[in-house]
C-alpha positions in Angstrom: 27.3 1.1 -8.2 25.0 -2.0 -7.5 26.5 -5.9 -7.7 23.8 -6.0 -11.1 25.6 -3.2 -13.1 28.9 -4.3 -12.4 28.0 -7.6 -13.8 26.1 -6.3 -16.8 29.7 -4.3 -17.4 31.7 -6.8 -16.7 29.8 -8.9 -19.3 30.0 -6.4 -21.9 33.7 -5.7 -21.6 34.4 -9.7 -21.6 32.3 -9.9 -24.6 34.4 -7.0 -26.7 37.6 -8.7 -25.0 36.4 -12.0 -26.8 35.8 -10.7 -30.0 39.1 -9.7 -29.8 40.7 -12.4 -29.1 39.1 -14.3 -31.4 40.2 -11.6 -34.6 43.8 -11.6 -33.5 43.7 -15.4 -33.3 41.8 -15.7 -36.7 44.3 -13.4 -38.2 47.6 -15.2 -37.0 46.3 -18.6 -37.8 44.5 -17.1 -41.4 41.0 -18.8 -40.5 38.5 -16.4 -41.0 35.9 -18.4 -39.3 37.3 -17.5 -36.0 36.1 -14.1 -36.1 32.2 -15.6 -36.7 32.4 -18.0 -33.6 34.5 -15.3 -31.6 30.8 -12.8 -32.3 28.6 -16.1 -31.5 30.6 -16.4 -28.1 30.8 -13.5 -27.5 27.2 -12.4 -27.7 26.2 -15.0 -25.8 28.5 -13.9 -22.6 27.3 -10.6 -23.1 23.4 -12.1 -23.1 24.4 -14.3 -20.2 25.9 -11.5 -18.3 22.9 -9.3 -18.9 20.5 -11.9 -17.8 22.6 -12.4 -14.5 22.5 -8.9 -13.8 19.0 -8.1 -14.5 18.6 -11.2 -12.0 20.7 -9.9 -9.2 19.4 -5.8 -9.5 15.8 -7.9 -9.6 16.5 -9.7 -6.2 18.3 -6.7 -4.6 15.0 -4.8 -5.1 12.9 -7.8 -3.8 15.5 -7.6 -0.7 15.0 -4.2 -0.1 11.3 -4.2 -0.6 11.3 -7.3 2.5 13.2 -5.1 4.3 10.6 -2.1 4.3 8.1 -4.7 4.9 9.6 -6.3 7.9 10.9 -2.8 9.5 7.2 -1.0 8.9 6.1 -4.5 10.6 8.0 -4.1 13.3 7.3 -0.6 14.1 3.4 -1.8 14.0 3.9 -4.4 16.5 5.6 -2.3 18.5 3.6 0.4 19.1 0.8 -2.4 19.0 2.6 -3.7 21.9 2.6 -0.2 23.6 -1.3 0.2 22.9 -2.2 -2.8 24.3 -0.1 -2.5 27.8 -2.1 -5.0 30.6 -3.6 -3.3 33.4 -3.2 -5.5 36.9 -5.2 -4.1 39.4 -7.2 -6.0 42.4 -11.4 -6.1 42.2 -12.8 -5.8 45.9 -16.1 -7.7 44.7 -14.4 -11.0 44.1 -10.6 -10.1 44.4 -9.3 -11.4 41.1 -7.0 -9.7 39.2 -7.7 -7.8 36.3 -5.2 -8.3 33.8 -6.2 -7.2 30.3 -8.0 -4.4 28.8 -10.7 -4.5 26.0 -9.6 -3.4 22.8 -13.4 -2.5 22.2 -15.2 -1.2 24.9 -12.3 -0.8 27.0 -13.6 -3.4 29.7 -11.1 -4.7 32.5 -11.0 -8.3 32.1 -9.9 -11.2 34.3 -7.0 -13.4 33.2 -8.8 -16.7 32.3 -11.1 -14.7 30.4 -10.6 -15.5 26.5 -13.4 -13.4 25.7 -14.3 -9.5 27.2 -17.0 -10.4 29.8 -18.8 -6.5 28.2 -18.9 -7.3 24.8 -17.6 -10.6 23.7 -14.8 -9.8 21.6 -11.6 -12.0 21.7 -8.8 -11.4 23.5 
């Protein structure tokens, strides 16, 4: 049972609980207008309650939907990160060290480049 249906029971069970009240206390002290402000309390605790709840079940779905989000994020990156492992080997022509691979053409680059020295494309 989620945190927003305990509250919206909760609420409902305070609001019979004050209407109840409210009667027996109307009936001892023989003031029937009790029992009319002991139904407008109570209904507004139960509407109160009900509102609250809907508000925490709300943000316990917008939690869980971050959640999702940031683990299918994660497992993107990841395996982004395995995709994309740098290659280091030395180049006999002018012995610098290649240390990324093109995403595009699939061009060893050096390590200053920003850009693929094949095709252009960014880092």
């Amino acid at each position: 049972m989620t945190l927003g249906k305990i509250c919206k029971i909760s609420g409902i069970i305070l609001g019979i609980f004050e209407v109840v009240i409210f009667c027996v206390e109307a009936i001892l002290l023989e003031q029937p207008i009790l029992v009319f402000v002991g139904f407008f309390i109570a209904y507004f605790t139960i509407l109160f309650m009900l509102i609250c709840g809907e508000a925490i079940t709300l943000l316990d779905s917008i939690h869980s939907r971050i959640y999702m989000i940031n683990y299918t994020t994660q497992e993107i990156v990841d395996k982004t990160k395995d995709e994309q492992t740098p290659v280091s080997y030395v180049n006999t022509a002018n012995q610098q060290k290649v240390t990324w691979v093109c995403k595009e053409c699939g061009t060893g680059n050096y390590q200053n480049n920003l850009y693929c020295r094949n095709c252009g494309k960014y880092k």
